[in-house]
C-alpha positions as CSV (number, residue, x, y, z in Angstrom):
1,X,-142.9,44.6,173.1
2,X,-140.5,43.4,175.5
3,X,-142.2,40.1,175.6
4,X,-142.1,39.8,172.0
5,X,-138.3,40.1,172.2
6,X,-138.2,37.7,174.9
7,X,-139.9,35.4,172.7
8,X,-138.2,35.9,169.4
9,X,-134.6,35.0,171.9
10,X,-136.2,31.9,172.9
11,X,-136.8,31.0,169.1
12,X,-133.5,31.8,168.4
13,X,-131.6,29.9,171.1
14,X,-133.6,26.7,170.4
15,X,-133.2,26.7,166.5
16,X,-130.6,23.8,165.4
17,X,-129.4,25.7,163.2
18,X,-127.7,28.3,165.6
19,X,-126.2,25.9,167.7
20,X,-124.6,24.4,164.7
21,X,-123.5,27.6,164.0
22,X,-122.2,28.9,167.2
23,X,-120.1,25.3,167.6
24,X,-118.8,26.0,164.1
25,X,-117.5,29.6,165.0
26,X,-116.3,28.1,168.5
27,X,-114.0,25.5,166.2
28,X,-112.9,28.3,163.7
29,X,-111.9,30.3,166.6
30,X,-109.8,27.8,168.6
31,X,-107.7,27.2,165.0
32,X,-107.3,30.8,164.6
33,X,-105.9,31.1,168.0
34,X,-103.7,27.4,167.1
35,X,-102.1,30.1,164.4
36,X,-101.7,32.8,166.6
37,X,-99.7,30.5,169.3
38,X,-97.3,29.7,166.4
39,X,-96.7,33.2,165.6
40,X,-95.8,34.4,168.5
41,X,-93.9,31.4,170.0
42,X,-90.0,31.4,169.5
43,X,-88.2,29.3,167.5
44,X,-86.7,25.4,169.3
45,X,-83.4,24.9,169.8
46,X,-83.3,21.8,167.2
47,X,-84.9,24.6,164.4
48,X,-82.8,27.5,165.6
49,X,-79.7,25.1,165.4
50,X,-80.6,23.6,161.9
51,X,-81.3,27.6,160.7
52,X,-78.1,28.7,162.2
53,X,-76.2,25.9,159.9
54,X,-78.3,27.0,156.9
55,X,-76.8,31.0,157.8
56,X,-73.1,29.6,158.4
57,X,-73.3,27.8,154.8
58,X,-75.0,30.5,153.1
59,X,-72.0,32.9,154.4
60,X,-69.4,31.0,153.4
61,X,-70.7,30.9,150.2
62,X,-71.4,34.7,150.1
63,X,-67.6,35.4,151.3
64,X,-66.5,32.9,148.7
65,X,-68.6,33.8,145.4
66,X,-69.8,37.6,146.2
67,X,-67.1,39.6,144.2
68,X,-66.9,37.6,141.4
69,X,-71.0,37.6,141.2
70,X,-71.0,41.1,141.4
71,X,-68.6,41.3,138.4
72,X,-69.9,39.1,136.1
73,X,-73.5,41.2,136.7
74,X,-71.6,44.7,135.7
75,X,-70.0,43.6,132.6
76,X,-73.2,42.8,131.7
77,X,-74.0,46.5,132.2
78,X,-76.2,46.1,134.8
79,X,-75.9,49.4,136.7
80,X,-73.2,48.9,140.1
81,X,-76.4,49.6,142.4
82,X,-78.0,46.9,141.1
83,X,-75.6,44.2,141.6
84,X,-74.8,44.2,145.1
85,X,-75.3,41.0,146.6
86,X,-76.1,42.2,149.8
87,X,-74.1,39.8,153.1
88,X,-76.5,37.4,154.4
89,X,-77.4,37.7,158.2
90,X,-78.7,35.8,160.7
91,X,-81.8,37.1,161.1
92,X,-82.5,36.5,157.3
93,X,-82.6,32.8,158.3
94,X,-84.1,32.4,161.8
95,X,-86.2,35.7,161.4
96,X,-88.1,36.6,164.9
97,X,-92.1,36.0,166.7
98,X,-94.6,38.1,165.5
99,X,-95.1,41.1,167.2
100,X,-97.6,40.7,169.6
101,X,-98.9,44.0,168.2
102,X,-99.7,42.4,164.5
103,X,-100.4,39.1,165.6
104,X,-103.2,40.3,168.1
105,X,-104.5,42.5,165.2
106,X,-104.2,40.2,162.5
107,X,-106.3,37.1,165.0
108,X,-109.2,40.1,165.9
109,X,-109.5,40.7,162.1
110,X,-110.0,37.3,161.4
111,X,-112.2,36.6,164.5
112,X,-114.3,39.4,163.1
113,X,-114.9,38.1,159.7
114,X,-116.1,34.5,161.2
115,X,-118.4,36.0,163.5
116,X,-120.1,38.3,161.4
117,X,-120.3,35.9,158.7
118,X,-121.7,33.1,161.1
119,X,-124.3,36.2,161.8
120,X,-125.0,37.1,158.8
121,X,-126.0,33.0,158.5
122,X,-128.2,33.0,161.7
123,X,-129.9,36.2,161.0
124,X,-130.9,34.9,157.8
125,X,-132.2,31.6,158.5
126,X,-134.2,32.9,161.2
127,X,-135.9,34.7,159.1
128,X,-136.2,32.8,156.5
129,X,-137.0,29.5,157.6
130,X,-139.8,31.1,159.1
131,X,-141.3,32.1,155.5
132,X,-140.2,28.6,154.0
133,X,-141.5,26.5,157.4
134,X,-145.1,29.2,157.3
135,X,-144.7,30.0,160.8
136,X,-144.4,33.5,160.0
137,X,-148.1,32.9,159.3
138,X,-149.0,31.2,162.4
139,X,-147.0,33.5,164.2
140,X,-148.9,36.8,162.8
141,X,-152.2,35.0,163.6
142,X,-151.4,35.2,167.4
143,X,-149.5,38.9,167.2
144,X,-151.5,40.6,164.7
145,X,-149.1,43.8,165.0
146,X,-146.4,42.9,162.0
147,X,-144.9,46.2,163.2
148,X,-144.1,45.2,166.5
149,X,-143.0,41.7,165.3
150,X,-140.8,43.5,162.6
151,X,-138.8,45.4,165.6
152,X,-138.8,42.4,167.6
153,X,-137.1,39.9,165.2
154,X,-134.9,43.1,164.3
155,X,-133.8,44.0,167.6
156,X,-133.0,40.2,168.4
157,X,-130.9,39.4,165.8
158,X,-129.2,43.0,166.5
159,X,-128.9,42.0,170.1
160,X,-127.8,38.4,170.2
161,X,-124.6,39.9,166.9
162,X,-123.4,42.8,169.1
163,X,-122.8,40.3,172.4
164,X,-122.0,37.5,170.1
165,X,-119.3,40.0,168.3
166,X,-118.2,41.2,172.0
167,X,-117.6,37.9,173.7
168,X,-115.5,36.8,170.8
169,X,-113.5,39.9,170.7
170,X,-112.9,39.5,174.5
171,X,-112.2,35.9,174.4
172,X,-109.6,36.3,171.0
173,X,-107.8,38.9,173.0
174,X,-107.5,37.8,176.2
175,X,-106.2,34.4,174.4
176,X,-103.8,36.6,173.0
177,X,-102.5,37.9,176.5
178,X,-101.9,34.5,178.1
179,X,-100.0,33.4,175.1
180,X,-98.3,36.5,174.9
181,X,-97.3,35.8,178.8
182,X,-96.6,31.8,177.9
183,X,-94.1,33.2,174.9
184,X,-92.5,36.1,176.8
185,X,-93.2,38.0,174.0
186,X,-93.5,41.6,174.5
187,X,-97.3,43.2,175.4
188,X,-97.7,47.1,173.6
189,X,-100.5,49.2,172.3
190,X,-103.1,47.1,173.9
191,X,-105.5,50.5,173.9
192,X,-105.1,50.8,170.4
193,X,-106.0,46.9,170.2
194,X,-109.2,47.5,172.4
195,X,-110.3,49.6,170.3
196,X,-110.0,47.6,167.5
197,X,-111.6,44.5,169.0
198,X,-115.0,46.9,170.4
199,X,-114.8,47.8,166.7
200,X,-115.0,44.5,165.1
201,X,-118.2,44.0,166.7
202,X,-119.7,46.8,164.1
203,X,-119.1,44.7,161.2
204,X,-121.0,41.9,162.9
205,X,-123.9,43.8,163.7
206,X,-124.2,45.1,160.7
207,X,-124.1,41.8,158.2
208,X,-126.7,40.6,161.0
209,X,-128.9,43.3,159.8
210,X,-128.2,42.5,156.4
211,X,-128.7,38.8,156.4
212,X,-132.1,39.5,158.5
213,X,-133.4,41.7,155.9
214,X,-132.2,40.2,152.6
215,X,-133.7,37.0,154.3
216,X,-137.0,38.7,154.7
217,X,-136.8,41.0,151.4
218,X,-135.9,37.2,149.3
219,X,-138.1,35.2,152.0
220,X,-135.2,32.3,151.7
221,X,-132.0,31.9,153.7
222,X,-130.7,30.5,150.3
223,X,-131.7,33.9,149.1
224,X,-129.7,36.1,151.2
225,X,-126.7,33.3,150.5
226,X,-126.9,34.1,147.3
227,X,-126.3,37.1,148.0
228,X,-123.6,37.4,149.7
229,X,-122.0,35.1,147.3
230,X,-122.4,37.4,144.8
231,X,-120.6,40.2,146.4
232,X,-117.7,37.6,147.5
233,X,-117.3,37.6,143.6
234,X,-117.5,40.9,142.6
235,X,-114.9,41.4,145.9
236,X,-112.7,38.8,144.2
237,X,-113.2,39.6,140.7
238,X,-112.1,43.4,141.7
239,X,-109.3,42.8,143.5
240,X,-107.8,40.3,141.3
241,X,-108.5,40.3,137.5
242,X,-109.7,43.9,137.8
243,X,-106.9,45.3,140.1
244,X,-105.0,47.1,137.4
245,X,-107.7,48.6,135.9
246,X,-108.4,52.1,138.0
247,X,-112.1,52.6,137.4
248,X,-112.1,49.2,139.6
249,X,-110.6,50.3,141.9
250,X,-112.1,53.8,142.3
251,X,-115.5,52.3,143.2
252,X,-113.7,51.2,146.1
253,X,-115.5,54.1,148.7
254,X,-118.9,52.9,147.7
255,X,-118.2,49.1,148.3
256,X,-119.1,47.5,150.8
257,X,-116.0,45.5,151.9
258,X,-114.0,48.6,151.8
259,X,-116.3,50.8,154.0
260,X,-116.2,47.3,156.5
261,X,-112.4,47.5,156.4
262,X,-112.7,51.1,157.2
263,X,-114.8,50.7,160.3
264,X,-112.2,48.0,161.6
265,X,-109.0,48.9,160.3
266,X,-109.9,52.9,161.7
267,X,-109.4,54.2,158.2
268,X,-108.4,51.9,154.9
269,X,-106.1,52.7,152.5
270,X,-106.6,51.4,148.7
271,X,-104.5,52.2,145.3
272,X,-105.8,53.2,142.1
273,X,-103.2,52.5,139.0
274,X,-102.7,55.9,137.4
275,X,-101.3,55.8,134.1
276,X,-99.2,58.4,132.5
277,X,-97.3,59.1,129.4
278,X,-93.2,59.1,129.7
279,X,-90.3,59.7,127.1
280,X,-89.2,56.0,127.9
281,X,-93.5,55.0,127.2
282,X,-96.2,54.8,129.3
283,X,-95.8,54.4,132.8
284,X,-98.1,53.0,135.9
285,X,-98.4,54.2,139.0
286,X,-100.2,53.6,142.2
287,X,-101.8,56.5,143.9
288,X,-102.5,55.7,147.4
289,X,-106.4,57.0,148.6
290,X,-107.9,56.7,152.2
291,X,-111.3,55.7,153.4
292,X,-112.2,57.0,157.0
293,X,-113.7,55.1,159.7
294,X,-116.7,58.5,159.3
295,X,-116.9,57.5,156.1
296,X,-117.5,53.6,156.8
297,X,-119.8,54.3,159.5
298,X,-121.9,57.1,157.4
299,X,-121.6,54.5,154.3
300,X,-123.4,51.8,156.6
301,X,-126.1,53.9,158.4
302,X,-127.7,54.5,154.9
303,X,-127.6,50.9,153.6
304,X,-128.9,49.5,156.6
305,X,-131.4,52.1,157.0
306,X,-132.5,52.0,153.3
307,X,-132.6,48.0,154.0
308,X,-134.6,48.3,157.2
309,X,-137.0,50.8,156.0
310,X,-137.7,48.4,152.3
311,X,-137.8,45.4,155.0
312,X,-140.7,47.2,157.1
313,X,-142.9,48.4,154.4
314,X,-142.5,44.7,152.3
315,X,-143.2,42.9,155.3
316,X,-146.4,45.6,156.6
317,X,-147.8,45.0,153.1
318,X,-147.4,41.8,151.6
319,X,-149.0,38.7,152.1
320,X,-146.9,36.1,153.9
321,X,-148.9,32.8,152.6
């Protein structure tokens, strides 16, 4: 076994395709950290001189116009409350960095998505350009054992996502600290953002698994694309044309996007539009619900290990030719 493994890394490493893919995250990464230098860097003197003009003028205006603004909206019976025109500060204008806190979270996040999605794209063309190329056949000519090659192409691609996921999560946040040392900016709740980062490399690991075994369940990479295209849509579609609809929105435990966020976020909180009957007519409202990172995790074991388990028997039984 542990020289199948050893040989289903090899095949990994030297496919095109994954050093394509790997210089394609390594570019998506860099730009992600280009954005996180810009959010936590502090404003130039030129901007933060140009902003401060922009405050001085608005104020002037404000001290000039305010009262007479806020008359003109009451007599239009507009309640008082509502016509305050609140004094403009400076901070309105030049605003402040990022909090390293939110910046650092918001870059792991990200980082996460475009590894696990680059995953979810190796695992599946591994396997499936195997079926499309016949090698699979050649291959189960010298390993007759299609269990033992099963867990060794499984334990690969799980392998190779979980150090993939963990370098990049290390390398994101320690990119974080030198640019939070460059800036000045202030370093907090780094355990918290640790554990976030170990994780982000759930969510990779487990579209790796996915990708490997809709690959093999659809025998094409452009299968297990198609796929996941499809649940990019109904993600979309849900969250945007759907969103004020609340059986949409209640399905959201039993997605899979939402159990992902879960396992990442530690817990994610969704809404579901509520609509009720008033004097004044029917009124919305958003009632707030809460997914827990058990509730991810449990969510994924049985998918994956309904996936794995259909993946075995399929690939134990059925002809490869």
């Amino acid at each position: 076994m542990t020289r199948l493994i050893w040989a289903e890394v090899t095949r990994l490493l030297s496919r095109r395709f994954t050093g394509i893919a790997l210089i394609t995250l390594l570019l998506g990464l860099t730009g992600s950290q280009l954005v996180l230098n810009d959010a936590l860097s502090p404003l130039s003197g030129e901007q933060l001189a140009t902003l401060e003009r922009a405050y001085q003028q608005a104020h002037k205006e404000w001290v000039t116009d305010h009262e007479q603004d806020e008359q003109d909206c009451r007599d239009t019976g507009a309640p008082p409350d509502e016509c305050v025109v609140p004094e403009p500060t400076l901070v309105d204008f030049t605003g402040s960095p990022t909090p390293f806190q939110e910046a650092t979270g918001t870059a792991l996040k990200l980082s996460a998505f475009l590894v696990a999605l680059v995953a979810f794209m190796i695992a599946a063309s591994f396997i499936g350009a195997e079926y499309s190329s016949g090698s699979i056949t050649n291959w189960l000519t010298f390993v007759p054992r299609r269990g033992h090659v099963f867990w060794s192409k499984l334990l690969t691609v799980a392998g190779f996502a979980a150090l993939l996921g963990m370098l990049c999560a290390t390398l994101v946040f320690d990119a974080a600290l030198v640019l939070a040392h460059l800036h000045g900016s202030r370093i907090g709740s780094v355990r918290e953002l640790v554990e976030m980062g170990a994780r982000s490399v759930l969510p990779v690991v487990v579209l790796a698994i996915f990708g490997f075994c809709i690959g093999l369940l659809s025998r094409h990479t452009a299968g297990a694309i198609g796929v996941l295209l499809a649940l990019v849509v109904v993600w979309f579609v849900r969250i945007g044309p759907l969103s004020s609809l609340g059986w949409a929105q209640r399905v959201t435990p039993w997605t899979p996007d939402g159990n992902i966020a879960a396992i990442v976020d530690h817990g994610y909180t969704y809404s579901v539009p509520v609509e009720s009957a008033t004097p004044g007519g029917a009124h919305l409202d958003l009632v707030e619900h809460t997914l827990s990172l058990t509730h991810g995790m449990v969510y994924w074991s049985i998918v994956l290990a309904l996936l794995i388990t259909c993946s075995l028997l399929i690939f134990r039984r059925r002809d490869v030719t």
